[in-house]
Structures are given as C-alpha cells and as structure tokens.
MDAnalysis code that builds the backbone (N, CA, C; Angstrom):
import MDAnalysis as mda
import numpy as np

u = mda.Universe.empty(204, n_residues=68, atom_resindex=np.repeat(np.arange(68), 3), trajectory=True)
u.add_TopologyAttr("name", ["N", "CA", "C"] * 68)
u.add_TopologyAttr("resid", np.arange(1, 69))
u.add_TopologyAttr("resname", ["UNK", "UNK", "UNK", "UNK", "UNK", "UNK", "UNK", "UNK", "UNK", "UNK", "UNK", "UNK", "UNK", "UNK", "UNK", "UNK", "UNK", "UNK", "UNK", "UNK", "UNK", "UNK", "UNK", "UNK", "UNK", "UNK", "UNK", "UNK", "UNK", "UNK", "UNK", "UNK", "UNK", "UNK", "UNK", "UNK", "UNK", "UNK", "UNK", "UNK", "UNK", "UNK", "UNK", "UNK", "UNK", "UNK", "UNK", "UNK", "UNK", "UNK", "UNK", "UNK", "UNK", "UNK", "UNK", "UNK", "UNK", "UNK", "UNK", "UNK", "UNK", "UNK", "UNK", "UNK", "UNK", "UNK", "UNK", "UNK"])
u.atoms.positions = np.array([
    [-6.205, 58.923, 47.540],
    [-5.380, 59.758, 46.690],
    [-5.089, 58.992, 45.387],
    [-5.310, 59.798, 44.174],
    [-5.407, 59.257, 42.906],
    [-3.792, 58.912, 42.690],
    [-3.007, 59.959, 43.206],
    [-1.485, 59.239, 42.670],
    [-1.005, 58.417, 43.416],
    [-1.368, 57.684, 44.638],
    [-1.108, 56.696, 45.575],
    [-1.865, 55.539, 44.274],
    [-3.044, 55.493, 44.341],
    [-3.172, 53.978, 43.459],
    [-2.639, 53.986, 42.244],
    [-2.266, 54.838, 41.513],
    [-1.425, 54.712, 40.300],
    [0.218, 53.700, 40.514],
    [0.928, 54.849, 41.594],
    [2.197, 54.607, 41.633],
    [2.067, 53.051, 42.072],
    [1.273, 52.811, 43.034],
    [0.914, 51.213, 43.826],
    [0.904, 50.577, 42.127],
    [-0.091, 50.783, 41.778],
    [-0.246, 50.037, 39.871],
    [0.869, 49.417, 39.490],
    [1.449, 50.825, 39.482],
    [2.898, 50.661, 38.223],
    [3.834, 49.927, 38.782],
    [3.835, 50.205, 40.635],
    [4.989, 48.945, 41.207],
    [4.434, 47.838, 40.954],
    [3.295, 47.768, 41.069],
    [2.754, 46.314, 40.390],
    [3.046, 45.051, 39.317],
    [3.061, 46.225, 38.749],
    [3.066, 45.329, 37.236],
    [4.424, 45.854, 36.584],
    [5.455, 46.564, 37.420],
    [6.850, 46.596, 37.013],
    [7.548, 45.317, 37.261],
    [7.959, 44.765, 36.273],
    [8.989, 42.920, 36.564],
    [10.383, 43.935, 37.417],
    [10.158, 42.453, 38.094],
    [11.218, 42.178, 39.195],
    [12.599, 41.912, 38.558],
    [13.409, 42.713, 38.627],
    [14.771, 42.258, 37.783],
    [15.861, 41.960, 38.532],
    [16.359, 40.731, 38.147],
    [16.971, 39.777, 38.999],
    [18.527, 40.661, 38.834],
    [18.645, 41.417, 39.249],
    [20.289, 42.434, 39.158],
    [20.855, 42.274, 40.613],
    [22.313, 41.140, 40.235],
    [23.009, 41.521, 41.674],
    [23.313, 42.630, 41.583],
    [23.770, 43.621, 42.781],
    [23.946, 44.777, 42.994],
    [25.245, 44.490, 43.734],
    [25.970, 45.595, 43.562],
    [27.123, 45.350, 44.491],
    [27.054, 46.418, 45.792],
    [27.179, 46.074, 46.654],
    [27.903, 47.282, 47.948],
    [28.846, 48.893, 47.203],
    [29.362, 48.596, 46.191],
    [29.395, 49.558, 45.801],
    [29.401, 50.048, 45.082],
    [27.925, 50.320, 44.735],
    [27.338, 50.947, 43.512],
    [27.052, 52.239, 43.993],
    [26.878, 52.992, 43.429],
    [26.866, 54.840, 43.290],
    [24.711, 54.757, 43.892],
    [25.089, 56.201, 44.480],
    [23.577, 56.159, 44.619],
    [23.034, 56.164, 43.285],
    [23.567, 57.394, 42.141],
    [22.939, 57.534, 41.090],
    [22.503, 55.527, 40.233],
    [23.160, 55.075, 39.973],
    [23.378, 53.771, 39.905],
    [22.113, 52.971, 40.445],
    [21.992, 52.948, 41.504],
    [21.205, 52.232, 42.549],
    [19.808, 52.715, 42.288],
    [19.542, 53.852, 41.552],
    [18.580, 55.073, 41.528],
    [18.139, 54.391, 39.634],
    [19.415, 54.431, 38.909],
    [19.209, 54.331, 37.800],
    [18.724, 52.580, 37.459],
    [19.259, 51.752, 38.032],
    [18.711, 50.460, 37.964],
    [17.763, 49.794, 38.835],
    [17.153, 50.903, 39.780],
    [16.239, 50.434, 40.335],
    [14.754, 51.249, 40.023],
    [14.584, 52.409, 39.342],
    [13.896, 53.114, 38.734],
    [13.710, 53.601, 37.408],
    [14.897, 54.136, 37.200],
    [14.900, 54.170, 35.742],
    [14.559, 53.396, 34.408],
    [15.540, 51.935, 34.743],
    [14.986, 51.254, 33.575],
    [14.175, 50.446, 33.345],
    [13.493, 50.123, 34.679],
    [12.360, 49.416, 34.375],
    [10.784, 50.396, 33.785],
    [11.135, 51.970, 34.707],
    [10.023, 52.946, 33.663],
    [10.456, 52.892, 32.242],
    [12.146, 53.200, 31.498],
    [12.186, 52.432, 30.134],
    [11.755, 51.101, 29.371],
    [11.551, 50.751, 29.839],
    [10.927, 49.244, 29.523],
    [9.651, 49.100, 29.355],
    [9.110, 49.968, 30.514],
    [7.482, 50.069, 30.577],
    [6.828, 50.756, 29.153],
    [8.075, 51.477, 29.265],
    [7.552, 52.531, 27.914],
    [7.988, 52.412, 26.595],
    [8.528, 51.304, 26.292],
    [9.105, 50.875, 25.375],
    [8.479, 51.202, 24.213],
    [7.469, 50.034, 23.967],
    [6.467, 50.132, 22.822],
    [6.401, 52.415, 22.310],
    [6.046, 53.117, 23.792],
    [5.718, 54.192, 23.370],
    [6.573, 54.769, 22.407],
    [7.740, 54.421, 23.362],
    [8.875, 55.183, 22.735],
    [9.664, 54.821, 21.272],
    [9.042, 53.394, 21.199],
    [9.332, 53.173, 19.647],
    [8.117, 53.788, 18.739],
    [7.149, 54.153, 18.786],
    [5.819, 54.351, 17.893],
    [6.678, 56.329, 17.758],
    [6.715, 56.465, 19.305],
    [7.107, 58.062, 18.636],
    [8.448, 58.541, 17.603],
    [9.183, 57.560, 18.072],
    [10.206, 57.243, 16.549],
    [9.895, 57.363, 15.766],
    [9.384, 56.073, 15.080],
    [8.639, 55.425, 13.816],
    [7.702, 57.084, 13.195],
    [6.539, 57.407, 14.027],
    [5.854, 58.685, 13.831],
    [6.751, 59.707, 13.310],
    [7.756, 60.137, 14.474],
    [8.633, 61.319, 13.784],
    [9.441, 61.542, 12.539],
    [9.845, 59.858, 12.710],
    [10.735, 59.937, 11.288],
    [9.857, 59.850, 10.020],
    [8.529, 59.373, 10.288],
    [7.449, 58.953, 8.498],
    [7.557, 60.489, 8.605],
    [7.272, 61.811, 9.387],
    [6.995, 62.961, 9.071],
    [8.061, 63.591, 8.949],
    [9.035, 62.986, 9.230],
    [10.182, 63.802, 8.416],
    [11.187, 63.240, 7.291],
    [10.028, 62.323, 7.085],
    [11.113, 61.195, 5.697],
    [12.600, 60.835, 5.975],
    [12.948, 60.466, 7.006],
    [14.573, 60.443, 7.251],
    [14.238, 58.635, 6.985],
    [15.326, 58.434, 6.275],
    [15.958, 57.455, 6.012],
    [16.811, 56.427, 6.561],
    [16.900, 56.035, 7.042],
    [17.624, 55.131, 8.273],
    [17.924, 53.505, 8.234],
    [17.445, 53.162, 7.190],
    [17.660, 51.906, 6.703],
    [19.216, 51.576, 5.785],
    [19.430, 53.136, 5.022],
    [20.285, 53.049, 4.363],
    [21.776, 53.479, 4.763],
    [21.685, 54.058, 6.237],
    [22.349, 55.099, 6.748],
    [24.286, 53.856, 7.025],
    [23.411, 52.723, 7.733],
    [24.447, 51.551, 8.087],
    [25.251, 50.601, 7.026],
    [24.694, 51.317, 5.737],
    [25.665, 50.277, 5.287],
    [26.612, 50.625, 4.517],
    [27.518, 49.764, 4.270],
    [28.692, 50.280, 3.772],
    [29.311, 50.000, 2.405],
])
C-alpha cells in the first residue's frame, strides 16, 4: 500500500522532539505537539515560498508595516 510507505517515510525523517510532556496535558495538546508541529516544520520552507509568492502578486508591503 502506497500510503503505508509514505506515512512510514515521513515518520522517518520527522526529528524527534525532546518535549517533556506532562500527565496533564489535554488530548488536543498531546495531538497538537505530537503531530501537528512537527508536519509544520516539515513544511516550513513551503509555507514560506507561498507567502513570499502571494504577497510579490499582490504587492503588499510588509517591510514598512512595523515601524514606527
């Protein structure tokens, strides 16, 4: 099954993140730092290029936005 060796892949080469956890953490929690942000991470690079992309095509300005 093609999505069995993928998902195997991606646990693969997802880093191991050294997070104590406490006894009482929320499922959502447990769900969100044990899945979630390491697929954010994975996708990092993507998710900065589709930024960068959206904003050249919509000329928004963002350099100037922070200062005061």
């Amino acid at each position: 099954m093609v999505y069995m060796d993928r998902r195997k892949s991606i646990l693969q080469i997802r880093p191991i993140l050294n997070i104590q956890h406490k006894d009482e953490s929320s499922k959502a929690e447990k769900f969100q730092n044990d899945a979630l942000r390491p697929i954010l991470k994975l996708q990092h690079e993507l998710l900065c290029f589709i930024f960068l992309n959206e904003n050249s095509i919509k000329k928004l300005n963002f350099i100037n936005k922070h200062r005061d």
